[in-house]
Every structure is written in C-alpha cells, then in structure tokens.
C-alpha positions in Angstrom: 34.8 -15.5 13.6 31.9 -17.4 12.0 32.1 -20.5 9.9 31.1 -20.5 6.7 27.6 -22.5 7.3 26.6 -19.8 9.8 27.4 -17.0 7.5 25.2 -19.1 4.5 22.3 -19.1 7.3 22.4 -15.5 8.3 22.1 -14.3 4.5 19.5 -17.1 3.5 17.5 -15.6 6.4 18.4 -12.4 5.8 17.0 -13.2 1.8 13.7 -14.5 3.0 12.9 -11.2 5.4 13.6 -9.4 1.9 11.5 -11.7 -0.1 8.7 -11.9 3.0 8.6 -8.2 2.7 8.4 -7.6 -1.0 5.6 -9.7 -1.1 3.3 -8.3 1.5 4.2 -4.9 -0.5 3.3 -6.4 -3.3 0.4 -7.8 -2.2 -0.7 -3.9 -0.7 -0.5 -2.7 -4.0 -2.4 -5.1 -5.8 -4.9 -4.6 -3.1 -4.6 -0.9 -3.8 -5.0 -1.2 -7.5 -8.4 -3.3 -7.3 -11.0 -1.2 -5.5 -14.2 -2.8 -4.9 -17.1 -2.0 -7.1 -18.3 1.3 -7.3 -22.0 2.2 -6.3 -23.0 3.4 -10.1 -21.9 -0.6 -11.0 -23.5 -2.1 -8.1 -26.8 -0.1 -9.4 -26.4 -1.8 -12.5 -25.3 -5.4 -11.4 -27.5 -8.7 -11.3 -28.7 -10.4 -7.8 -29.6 -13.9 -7.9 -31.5 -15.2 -5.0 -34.3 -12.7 -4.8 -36.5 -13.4 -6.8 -37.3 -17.0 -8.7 -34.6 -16.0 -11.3 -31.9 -13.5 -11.2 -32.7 -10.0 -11.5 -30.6 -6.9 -13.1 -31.0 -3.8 -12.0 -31.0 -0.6 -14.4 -29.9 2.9 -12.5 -30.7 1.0 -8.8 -34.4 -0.6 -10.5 -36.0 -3.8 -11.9 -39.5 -3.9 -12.1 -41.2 -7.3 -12.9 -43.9 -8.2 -15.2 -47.4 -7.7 -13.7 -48.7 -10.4 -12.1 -52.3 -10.3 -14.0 -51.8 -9.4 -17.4 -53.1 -5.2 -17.3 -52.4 -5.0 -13.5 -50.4 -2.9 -11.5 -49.0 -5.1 -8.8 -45.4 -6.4 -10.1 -41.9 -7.5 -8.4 -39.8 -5.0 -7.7 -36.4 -4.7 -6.5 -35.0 -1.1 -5.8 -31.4 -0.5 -4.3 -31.4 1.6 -1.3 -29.4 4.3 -2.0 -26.9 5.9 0.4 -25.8 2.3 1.9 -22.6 0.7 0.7 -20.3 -0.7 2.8 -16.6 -1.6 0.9 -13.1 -3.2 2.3 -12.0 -6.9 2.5 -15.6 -7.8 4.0 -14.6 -11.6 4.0 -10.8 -11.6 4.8 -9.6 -12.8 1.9 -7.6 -9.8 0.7 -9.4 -8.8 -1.6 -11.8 -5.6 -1.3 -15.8 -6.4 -1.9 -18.6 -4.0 -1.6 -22.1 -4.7 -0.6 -25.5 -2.8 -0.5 -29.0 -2.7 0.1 -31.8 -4.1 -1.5 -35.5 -3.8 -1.0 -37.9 -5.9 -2.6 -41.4 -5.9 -2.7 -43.5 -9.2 -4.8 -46.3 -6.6 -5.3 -47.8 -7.2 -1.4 -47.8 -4.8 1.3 -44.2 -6.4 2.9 -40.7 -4.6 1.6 -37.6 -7.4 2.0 -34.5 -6.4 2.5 -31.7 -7.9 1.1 -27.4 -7.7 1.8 
C-alpha cells in the first residue's frame, strides 16, 4: 500500500497535468479568438519606414505631394493586392499578417516592401 507522501505526490502531479493542459487550451482559444488582421485593415493601416515619415494608406493607396509644386511625379505607395500571408509569423503565439508593398519616389524603380 502506499504512504501517505506518495499518495500527496501522485495527485500534486496528477493536478499539474490538469492545470498544464487547461492552459495550453486556454491559450488555443485565445489564439483562436484573435485573428490576425484582415486585408481590408491592412489596406488601411500606416507603414513607417518607407518613406521619410510614416505613411497611411487609404483603400491599399497613398500618394505623396508632388515633388515640384504643379508636377506629376510624387511618392507613391500601393499595396499589392492578392499577397497576405497570416499565422504566428514570429513564434510568439500570437497570429500576425503581413503584405506587400510597392513603392515608387516618382523615378522609374518600384521598391518593394514586407
């Protein structure tokens, strides 16, 4: 028969499988419950880093002021549409999405951008 103190061990362990497992459940649903952005929002988000100062696109655009007052050569930064890629992209459990975007400072070179 076993003592007492073995008996204690086996349900303390048997308490932390239990706790260990609701936990990683848990932690699959709040994974569930926070889906990585959407591409509508990501058309509509602001990107720092590609030009001098952050831009915000509006419905996947943002066009710059020209670069000679009356001219037609601006910035531009356009999302590429049909390219998102979503999931835990860094491995810290919690779902990100990323996409595409060209930009063009108004030469004849298109940048992309992840």
């Amino acid at each position: 028969m076993p003592s007492a103190k073995s008996t204690n061990w086996s349900a303390g362990a048997a308490t932390s499988q239990v706790i260990a497992i609701v936990l990683i459940l848990w932690h699959g649903a709040g994974f569930a419950t926070t889906p990585p952005p959407a591409l509508g929002a990501m058309a509509n988000a602001t990107y720092p880093g590609i030009m001098d100062a952050p831009v915000t696109l509006h419905d996947g655009q943002w066009e710059g002021q020209p670069y000679a007052e009356g001219g037609a050569s601006r910035p531009r930064v356009t999302l590429v549409s049909g390219f998102r890629v979503a999931g835990d992209l860094d491995g810290d459990g919690m779902p990100e999405a990323v996409v595409l975007l060209a930009a063009s400072t108004g030469g004849s070179g298109t940048f992309s951008h992840l």
